[in-house]
matplotlib code that plots the C-alpha trace (Angstrom):
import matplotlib.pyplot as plt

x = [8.2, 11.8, 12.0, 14.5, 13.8, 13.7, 15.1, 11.6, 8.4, 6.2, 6.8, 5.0, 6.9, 6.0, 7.6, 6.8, 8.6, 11.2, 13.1, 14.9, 16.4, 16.9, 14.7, 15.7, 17.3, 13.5, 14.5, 14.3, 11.4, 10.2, 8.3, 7.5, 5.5, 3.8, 2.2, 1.6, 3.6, 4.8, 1.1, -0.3, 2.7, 0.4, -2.4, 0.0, 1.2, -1.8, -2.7, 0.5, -0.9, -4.5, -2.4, -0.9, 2.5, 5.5, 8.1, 8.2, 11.1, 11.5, 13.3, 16.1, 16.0, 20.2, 19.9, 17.4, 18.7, 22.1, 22.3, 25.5, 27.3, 24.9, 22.3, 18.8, 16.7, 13.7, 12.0, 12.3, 10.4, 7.1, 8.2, 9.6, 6.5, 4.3, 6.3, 6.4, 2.2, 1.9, 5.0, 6.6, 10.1, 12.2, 14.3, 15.9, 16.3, 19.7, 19.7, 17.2, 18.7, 19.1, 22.3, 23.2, 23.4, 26.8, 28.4, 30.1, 29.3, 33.0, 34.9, 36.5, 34.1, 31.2, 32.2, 33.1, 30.8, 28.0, 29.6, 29.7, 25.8, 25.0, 26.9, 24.9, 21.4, 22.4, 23.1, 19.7, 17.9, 19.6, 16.9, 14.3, 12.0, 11.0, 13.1, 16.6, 18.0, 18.6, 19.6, 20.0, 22.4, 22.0, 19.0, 19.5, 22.9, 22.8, 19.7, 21.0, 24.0, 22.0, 20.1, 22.3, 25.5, 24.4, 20.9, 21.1, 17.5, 18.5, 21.6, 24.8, 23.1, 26.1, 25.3, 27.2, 28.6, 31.8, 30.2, 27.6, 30.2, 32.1, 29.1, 28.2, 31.8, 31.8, 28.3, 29.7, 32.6, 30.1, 27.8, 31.0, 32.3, 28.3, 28.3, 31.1, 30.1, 27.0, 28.3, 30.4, 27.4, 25.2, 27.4, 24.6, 23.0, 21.9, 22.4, 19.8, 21.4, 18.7, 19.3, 16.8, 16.8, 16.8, 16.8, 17.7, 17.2, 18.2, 15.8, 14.7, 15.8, 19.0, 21.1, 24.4, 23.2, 23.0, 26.4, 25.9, 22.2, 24.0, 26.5, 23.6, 22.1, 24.8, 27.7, 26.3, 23.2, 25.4, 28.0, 27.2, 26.7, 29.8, 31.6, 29.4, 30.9, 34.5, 34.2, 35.6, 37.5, 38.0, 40.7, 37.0, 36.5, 33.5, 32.9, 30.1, 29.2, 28.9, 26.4, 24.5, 20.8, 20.3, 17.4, 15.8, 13.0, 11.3, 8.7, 7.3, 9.7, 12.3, 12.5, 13.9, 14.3, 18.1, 18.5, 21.8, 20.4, 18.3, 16.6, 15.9, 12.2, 9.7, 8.9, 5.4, 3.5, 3.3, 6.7, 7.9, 11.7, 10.6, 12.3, 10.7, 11.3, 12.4, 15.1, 16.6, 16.0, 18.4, 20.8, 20.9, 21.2, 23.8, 26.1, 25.9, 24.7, 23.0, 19.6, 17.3, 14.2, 12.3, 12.7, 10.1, 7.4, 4.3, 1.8, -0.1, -3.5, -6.1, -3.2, -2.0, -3.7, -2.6, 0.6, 0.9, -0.3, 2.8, 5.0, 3.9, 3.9, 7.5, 8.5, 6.9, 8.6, 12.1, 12.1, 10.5, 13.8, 16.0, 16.5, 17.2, 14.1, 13.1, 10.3, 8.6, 7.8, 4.8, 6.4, 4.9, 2.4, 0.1, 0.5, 3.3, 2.9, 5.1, 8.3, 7.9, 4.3, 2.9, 0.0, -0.7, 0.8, -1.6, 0.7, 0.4, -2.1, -3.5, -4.7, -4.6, -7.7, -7.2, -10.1, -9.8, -6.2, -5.8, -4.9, -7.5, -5.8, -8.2, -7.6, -7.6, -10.0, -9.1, -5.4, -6.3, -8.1, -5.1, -2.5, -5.0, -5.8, -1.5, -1.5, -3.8, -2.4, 1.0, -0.7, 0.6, -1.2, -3.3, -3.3, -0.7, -1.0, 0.7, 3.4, 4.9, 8.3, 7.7, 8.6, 10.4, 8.6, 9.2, 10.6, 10.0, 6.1, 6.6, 8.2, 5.6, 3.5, 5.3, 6.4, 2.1, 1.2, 3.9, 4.6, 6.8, 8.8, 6.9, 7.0, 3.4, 3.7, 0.3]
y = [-81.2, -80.7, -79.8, -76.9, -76.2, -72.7, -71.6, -70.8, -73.0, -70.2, -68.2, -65.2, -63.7, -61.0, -59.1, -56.7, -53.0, -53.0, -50.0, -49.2, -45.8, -42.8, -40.0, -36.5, -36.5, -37.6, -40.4, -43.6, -45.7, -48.7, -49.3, -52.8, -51.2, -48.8, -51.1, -53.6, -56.4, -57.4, -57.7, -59.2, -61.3, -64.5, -63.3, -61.6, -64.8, -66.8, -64.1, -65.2, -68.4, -68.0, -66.1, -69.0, -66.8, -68.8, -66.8, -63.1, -60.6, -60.3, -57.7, -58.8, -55.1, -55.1, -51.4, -53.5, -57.1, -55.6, -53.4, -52.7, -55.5, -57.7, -59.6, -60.4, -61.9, -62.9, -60.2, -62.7, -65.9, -65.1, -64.6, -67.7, -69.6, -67.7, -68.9, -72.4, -72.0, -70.9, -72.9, -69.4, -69.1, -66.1, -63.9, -62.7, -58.9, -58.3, -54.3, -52.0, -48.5, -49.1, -49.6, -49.3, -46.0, -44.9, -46.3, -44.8, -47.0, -45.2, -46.9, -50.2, -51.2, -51.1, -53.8, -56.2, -54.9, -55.9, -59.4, -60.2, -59.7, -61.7, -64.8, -64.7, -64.0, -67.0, -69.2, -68.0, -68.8, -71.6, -74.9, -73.3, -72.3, -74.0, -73.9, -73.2, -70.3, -67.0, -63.3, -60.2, -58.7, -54.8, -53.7, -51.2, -50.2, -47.7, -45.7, -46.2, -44.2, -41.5, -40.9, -41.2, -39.8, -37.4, -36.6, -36.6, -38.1, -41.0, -41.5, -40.8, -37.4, -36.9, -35.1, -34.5, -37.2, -38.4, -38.6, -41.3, -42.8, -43.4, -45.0, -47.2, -48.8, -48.9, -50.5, -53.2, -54.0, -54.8, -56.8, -59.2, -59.7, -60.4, -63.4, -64.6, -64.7, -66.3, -68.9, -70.1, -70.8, -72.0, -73.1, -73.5, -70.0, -68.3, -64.1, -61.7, -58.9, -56.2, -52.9, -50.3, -50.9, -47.8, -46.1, -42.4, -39.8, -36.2, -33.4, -32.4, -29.3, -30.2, -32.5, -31.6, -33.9, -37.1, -38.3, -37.8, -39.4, -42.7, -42.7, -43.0, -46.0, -48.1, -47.0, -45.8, -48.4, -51.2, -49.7, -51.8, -55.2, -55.4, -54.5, -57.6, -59.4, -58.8, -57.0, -53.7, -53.5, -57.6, -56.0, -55.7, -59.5, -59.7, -62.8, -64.2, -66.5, -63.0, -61.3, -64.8, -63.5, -60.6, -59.0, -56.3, -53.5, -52.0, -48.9, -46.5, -44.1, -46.0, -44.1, -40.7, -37.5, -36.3, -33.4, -31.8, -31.1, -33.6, -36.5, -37.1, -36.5, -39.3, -40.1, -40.0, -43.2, -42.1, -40.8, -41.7, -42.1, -45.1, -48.4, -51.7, -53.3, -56.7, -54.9, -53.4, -57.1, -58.1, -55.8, -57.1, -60.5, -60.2, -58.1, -61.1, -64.1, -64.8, -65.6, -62.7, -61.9, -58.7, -58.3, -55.5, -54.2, -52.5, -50.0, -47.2, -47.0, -48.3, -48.7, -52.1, -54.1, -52.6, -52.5, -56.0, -56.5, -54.6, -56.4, -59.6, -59.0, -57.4, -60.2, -63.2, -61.6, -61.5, -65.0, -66.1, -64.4, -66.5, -64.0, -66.4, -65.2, -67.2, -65.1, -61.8, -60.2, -58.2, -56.0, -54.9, -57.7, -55.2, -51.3, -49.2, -45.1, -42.5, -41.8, -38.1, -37.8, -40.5, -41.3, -44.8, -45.3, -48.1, -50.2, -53.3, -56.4, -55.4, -52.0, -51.1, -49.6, -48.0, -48.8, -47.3, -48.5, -51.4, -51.6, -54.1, -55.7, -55.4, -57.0, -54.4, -56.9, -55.4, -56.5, -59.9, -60.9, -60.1, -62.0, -64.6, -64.3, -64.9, -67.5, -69.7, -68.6, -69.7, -73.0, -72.0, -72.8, -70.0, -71.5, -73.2, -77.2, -79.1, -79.0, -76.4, -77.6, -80.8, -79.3, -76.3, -73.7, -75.8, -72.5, -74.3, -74.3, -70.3, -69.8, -72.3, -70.0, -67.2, -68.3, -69.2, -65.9, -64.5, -61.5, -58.6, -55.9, -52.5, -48.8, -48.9, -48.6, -47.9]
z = [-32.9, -31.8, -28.2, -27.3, -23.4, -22.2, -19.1, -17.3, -16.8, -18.3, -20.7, -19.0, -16.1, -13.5, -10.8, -8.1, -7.7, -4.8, -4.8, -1.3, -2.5, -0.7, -2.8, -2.9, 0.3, 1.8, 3.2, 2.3, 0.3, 0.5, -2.3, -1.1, 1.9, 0.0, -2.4, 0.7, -0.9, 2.4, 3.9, 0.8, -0.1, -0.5, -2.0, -4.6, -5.3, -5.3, -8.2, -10.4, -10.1, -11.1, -14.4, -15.3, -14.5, -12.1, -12.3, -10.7, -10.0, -6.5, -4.2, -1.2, 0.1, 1.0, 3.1, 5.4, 6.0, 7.0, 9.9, 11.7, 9.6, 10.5, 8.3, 9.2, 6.3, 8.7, 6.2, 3.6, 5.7, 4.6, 0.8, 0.8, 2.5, 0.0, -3.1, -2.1, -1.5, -4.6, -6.9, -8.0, -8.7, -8.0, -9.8, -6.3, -7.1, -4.8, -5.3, -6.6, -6.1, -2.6, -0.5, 3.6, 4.6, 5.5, 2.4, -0.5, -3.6, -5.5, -3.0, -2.7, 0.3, -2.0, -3.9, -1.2, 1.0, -1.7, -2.0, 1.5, 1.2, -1.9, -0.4, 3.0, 0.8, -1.3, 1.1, 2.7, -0.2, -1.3, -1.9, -0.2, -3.7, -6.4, -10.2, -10.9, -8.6, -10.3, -9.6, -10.7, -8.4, -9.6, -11.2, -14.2, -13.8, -16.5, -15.3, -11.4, -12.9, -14.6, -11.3, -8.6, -10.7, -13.1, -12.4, -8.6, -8.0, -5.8, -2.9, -3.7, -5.2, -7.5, -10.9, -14.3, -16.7, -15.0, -12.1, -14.1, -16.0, -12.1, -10.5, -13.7, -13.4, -9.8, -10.2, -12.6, -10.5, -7.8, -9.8, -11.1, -7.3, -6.7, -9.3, -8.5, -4.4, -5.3, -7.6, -4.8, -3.2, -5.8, -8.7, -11.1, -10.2, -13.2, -13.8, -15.4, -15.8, -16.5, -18.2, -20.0, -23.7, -25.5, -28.8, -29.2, -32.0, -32.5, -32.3, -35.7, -35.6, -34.2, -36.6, -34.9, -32.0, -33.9, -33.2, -29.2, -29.8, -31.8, -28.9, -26.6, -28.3, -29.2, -26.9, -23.6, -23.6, -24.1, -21.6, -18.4, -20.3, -21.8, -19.2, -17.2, -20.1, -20.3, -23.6, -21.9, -18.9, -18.9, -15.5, -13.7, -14.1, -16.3, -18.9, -20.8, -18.0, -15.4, -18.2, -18.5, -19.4, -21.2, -19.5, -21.5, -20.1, -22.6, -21.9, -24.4, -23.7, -23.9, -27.7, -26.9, -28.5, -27.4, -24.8, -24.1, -20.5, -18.1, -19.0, -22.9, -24.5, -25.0, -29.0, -29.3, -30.4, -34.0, -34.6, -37.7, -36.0, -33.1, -34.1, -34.1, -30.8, -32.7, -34.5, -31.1, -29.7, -32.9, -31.9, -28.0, -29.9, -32.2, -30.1, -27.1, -28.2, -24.8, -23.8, -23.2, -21.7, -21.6, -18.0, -17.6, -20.0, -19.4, -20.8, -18.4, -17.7, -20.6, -23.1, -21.2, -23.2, -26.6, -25.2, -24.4, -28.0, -29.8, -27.7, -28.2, -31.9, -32.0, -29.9, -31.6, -34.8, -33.2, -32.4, -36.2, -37.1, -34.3, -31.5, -28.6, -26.3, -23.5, -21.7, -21.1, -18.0, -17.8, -15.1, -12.1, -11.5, -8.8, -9.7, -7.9, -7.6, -9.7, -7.8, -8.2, -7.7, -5.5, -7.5, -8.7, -12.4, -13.2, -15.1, -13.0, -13.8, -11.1, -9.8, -6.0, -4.9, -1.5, 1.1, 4.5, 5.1, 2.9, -0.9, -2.5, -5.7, -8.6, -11.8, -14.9, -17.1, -20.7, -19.5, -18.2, -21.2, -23.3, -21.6, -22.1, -25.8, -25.8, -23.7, -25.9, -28.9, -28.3, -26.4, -22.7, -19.5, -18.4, -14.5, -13.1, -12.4, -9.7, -11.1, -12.9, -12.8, -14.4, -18.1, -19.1, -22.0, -25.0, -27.3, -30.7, -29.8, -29.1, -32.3, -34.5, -33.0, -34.5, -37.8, -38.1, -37.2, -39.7, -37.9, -39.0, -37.3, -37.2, -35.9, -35.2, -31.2, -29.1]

ax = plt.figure().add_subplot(projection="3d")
ax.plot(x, y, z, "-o")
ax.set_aspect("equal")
plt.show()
């Protein structure tokens, strides 16, 4: 069989939630604390490991290493000690909605401010972890826009469309200077940029909305990544190399009914309007011709497993078809609560059970078993050896697997 490495030593990735934002003027989160990620930082990684998973998304909180101009990324030590225990490598997460109090991210501070950090977090980081470095220096920059500049959920609280549209470019202006400042570091430093990936239909009942609802889906989704790509605004310093990996979440409601007002509608699981995820993975595809990973999917409650399932088959029928997909990351690895409510989403592999003042990780079985069922069918390791590193995921075994199972693109999402 002809060998054609991937970028990762499993094809199954994970990750753990790390927003730092400030929340409708509450303060700020740590969503790191409140799922006890820092106190359980090994035994959540000793998990991955049992899951035959060594790769996971993971945060560098920026408003909490710098202080005063100053960076202190002791924070990080027992990360570090815990992916080396366990031979996971890192997707360093450099900002996820959260920035250092005190600064405006529309001004030219933000952007070199931002820099400044991701060079002293890559040279932190630099050799000390196992497989090739990678980052994502800003997490979601479309949907950071929509809710710190039009919807005014997280800091800078700024609301209405220009105000979005400002924040997204000062957002991609940050990320480039980012790359580049880390690249001086570590030259061979790969980029996942991640984004939502998003398909949007009018309401029914309003047809004079499909032309903002087409803009939506293949203008303003797409807005961020070619600007990390030099397509637009090449005077911002964006290029192929800056975009790198295409990382894609995908989410059930990522399929939206258009609203005028607010945040758009849901489509239900049976609407006759949802697109086939490998058909939106087509158009990520043929529009960059990068690598790409589904950098976050998950289903709630018991529909993980059936979840995991459409996505797998979606997936395994993009690549049949040549879509350049190098892993999926069942996103977050131990359950994180709703932003709005507080109460656990169960989305994660594993549930957190509270007991007395601890958060006991509990596998959700039915999920488990399906990862499984995957990982044998497409002849991965389901625990990790001694060493993971030792060969890359072979893709043309992923997509024998696929062109066997002869898989096709469907609407029929659980």
């Amino acid at each position: 069989m002809t060998v054609t490495p991937g970028l990762f030593p499993t094809f199954f990735l994970s990750g753990f939630e790390c927003s730092t934002f400030h929340w409708k003027r509450q303060g700020r989160r740590d969503l790191v604390a409140e799922t006890h990620h820092d106190r359980c930082v090994h035994e959540d990684y000793a998990l991955l490991r049992t899951l035959g998973i060594a790769v996971a998304r993971e945060g560098i909180p920026w408003p909490l290493v710098e202080q005063d101009g100053q960076f202190d990324f002791s924070r990080l030590d027992p990360v570090l000690d815990a992916m080396n225990e366990s031979q996971i490598m890192p997707i360093w997460d450099l900002c996820h909605y959260g920035y250092p109090d005190g600064l405006d991210p529309l001004s030219e501070e933000f952007a070199q401010r931002f820099a400044r950090y991701c060079r002293a977090a890559a040279h932190h980081v630099r050799g000390r972890t196992p497989g090739p470095p990678c980052f994502t220096p800003i997490n979601e920059i479309t949907f950071f826009a929509f809710c710190g500049g039009e919807w005014g959920w997280v800091a800078p609280y700024l609301t209405g469309r220009e105000n979005r549209f400002a924040l997204r470019a000062a957002l991609c202006r940050a990320a480039i200077a980012a790359a580049r400042a880390i690249r001086e570091v570590i030259p061979e430093a790969r980029m996942v940029n991640v984004d939502p990936l998003v398909y949007v239909v009018p309401p029914a009942d309003r047809p004079d909305l499909a032309d903002e609802a087409r803009d939506e889906t293949f203008r303003d989704t797409f807005a961020a990544w070619d600007i990390l790509a030099g397509r637009t605004h090449p005077e911002y310093g964006g290029s192929p190399d800056v975009l790198d990996i295409v990382g894609v979440n995908c989410y059930s409601f990522g399929q939206m009914e258009y609203r005028e007002q607010g945040p758009h509608q849901a489509l239900g699981p049976r609407d006759e309007r949802i697109q086939p995820l490998a058909e939106l993975l087509k158009t990520v595809s043929d529009r960059y011709g990068r690598p790409i990973i589904i950098a976050e999917t998950s289903g709630l409650r018991e529909g993980r497993p059936a979840w995991l399932k459409d996505v797998m088959e979606e997936s395994l029928a993009a690549m049949a078809r040549g879509i350049d997909l190098h892993g999926i990351c069942l996103f977050p690895a131990v359950d994180m609560p709703d932003w709005h409510t507080g109460e656990w989403l169960h989305n994660g592999i594993f549930d957190l059970v509270p007991e007395g003042p601890q958060l006991r990780r509990e596998a959700y079985g039915p999920y488990v078993d399906e990862l499984r069922r995957w990982q044998k069918e497409l002849n991965r390791v389901t625990e990790l050896d001694e060493d993971p590193f030792s060969d890359p995921v072979n893709l043309e075994e992923v997509r024998a697997a696929a062109r066997r199972l002869q898989l096709r693109p469907d609407r029929d999402w659980s």
